[in-house]
C-alpha positions in Angstrom: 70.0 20.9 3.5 66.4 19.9 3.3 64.5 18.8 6.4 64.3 14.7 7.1 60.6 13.7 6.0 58.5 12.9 9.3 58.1 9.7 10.1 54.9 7.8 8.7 51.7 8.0 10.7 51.1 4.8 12.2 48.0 2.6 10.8 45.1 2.7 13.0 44.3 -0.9 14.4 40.8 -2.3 12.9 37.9 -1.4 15.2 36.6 -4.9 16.4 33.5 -6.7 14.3 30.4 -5.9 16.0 27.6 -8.7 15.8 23.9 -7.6 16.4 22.2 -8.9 19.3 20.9 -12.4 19.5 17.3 -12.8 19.1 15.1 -15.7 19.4 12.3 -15.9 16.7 8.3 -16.2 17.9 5.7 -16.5 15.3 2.2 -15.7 17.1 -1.4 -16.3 15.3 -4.8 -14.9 16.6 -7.4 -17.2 15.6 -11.3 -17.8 16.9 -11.5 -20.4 19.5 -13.3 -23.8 19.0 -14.9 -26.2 21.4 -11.9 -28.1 21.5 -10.1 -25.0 23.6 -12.4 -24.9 26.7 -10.2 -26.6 28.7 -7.5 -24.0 27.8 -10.0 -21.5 28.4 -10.9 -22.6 31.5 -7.8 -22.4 32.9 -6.8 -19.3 31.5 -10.2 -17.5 33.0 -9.5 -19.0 36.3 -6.0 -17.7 36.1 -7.0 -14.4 35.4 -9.6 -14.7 38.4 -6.2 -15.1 40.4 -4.3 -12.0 39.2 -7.6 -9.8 39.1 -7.9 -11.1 42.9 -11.8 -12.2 42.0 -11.6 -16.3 42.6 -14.8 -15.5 45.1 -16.3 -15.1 42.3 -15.2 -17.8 40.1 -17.6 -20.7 39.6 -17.4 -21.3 35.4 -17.3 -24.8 34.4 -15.7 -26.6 31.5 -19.1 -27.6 30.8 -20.7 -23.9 31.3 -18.6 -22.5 29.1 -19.3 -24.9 25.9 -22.9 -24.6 26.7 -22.5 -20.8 26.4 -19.8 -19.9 24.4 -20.4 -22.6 21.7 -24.1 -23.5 21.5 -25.3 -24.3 17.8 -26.8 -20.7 16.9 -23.9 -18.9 18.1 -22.4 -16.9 15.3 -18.8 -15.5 16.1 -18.7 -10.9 16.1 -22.6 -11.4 16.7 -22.7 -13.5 19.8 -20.1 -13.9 22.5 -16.5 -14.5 20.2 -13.5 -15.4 21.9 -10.2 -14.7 20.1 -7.0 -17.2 21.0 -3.3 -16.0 21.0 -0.7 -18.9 20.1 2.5 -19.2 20.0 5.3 -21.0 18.1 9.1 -21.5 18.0 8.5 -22.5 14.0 5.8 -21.2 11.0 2.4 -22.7 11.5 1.6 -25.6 9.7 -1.9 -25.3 7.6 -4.9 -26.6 9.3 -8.3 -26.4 9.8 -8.4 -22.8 11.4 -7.2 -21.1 7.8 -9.9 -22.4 6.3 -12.9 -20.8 8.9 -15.3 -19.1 7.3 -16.0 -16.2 9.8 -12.5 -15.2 10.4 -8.9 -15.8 8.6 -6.1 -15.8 11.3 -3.4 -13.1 12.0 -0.4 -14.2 12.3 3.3 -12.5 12.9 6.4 -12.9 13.5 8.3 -11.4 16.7 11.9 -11.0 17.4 12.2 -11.7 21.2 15.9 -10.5 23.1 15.1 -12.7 25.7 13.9 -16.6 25.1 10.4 -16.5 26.9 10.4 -19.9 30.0 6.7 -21.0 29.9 6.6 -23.4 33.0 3.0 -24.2 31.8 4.1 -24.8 28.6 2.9 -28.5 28.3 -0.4 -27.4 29.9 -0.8 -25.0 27.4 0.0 -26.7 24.3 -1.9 -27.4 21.7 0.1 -29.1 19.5 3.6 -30.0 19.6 5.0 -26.4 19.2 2.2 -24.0 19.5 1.5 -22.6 22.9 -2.0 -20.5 24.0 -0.5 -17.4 25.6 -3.7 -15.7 26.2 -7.5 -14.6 25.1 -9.8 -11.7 24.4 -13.5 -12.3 24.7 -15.8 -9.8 23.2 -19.5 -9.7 22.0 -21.3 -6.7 20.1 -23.4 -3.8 21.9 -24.9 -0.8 20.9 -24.3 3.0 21.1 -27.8 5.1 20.5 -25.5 8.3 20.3 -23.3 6.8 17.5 -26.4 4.8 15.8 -24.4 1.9 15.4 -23.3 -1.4 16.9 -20.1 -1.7 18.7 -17.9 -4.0 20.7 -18.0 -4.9 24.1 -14.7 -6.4 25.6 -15.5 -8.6 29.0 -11.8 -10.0 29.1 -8.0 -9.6 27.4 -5.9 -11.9 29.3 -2.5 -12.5 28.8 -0.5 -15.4 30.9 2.4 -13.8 33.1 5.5 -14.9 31.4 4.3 -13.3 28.2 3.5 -10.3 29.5 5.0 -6.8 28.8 5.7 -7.8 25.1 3.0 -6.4 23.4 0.6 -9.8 23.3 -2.3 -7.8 25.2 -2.0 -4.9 22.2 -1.7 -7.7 19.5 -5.2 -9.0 20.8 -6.9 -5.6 21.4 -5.9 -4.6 18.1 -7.5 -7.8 16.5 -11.1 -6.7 17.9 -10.0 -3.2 17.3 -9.5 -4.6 13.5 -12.7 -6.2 13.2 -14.6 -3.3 14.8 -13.5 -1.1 11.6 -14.2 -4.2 9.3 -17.6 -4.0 10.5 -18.0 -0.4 10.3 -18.9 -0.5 13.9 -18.5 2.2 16.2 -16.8 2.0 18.9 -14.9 -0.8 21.4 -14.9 -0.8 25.2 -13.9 -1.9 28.4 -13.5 -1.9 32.0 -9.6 -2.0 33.9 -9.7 -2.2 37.5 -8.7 0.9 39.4 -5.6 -0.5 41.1 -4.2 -1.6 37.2 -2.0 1.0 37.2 0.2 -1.0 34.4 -3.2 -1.9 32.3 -4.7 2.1 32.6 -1.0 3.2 31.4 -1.3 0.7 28.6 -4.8 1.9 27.2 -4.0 5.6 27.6 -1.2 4.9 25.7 -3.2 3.2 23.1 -5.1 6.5 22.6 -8.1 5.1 24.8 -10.2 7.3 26.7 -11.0 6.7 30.1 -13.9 8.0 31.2 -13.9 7.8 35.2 -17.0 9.8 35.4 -19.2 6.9 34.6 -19.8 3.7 37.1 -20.3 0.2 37.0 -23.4 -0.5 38.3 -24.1 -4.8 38.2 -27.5 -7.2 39.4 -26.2 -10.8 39.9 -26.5 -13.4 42.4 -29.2 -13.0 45.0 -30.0 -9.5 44.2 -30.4 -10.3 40.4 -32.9 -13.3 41.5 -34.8 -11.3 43.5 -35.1 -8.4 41.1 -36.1 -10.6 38.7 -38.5 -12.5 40.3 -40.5 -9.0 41.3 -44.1 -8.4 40.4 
């Protein structure tokens, strides 16, 4: 007599639908900075005086820095140039700053996991729905090794609740762009010594630090009277 037939295997239950992770969209554009963001500027310098412990030191004026940054012969990449990071919850609309003859803005789009809270988000807009998150000012120099111009970068500032998201390397990389555009040689900086964060940042982004050279600055009294010296 032949053997009963095993019972049939019994069906697998479906594996539960996974879902990918909620993100929330951020479109971001690097543009030049006009006269109409000093204010903005002003605040964001003065907040960067804070975190780099430096507000001693702090004495710039709205008024100081459209004299300086904007005056009438100032051409931006060969005079002081000052690079604005926005953001925006939606596409930017087309204005005035597509449409500037020295620089055409970068924008992109970012995937966020976590929804950025700006408290300063009204005293950073701009418009309705774009937000200043931060600033890189630059201006050229020159390397007599190299033969060639480069750039000099006196600030990258990025405001606190956008940090750690890759804003800072969005603006480095926007000088960093314009350097090779150019054909310029080089860009550099300063970090503070206690930046451990920043100095992990540029050695990551292939930078070289080179700790064997110093600062060495005339300003204030001792730049007057230096200056003033037969």
């Amino acid at each position: 007599m032949a053997a009963a037939a095993p019972p049939p295997a019994p069906t697998p239950a479906p594996e539960p639908a996974t879902s990918l992770p909620e993100t929330t969209p951020l479109f971001t554009r690097i543009r030049l900075a006009t006269l109409a963001d000093v204010p903005h500027i002003h605040k964001l310098i003065h907040q960067m005086a804070v975190f780099e412990r430096l507000t001693h030191l702090f004495s710039a004026t709205e008024s100081s820095l459209a004299a300086t940054l904007f005056s009438p012969t100032a051409q931006p990449f060969h005079s002081f140039t000052l690079f604005l990071l926005e953001a925006s919850p939606k596409p930017f609309a087309v204005s005035s700053v597509d449409s500037n003859p020295f620089f055409t803005p970068i924008t992109k789009y970012v995937n966020l996991s976590i929804p950025i809270e700006d408290p300063e988000r009204e005293t950073f807009k701009t418009t309705d729905d774009v937000t200043v998150v931060g600033f890189v000012l630059f201006f050229p120099n020159y390397s007599t090794f190299l033969g060639k111009p480069g750039f000099y970068v006196e600030d990258l500032f990025v405001r606190e609740c956008y940090r750690r998201k890759g804003f800072g390397r969005m603006l480095l990389s926007a000088v960093a762009k314009q350097a090779v555009k150019m054909e310029y040689g080089r860009v550099e900086w300063v970090v503070l010594d206690w930046n451990v964060n920043a100095i992990k940042f540029y050695e990551e982004m292939g930078a070289d630090l080179l700790n064997e050279w110093r600062i060495c600055r005339l300003t204030g009294e001792a730049l007057q009277a230096y200056g003033g010296a037969d």
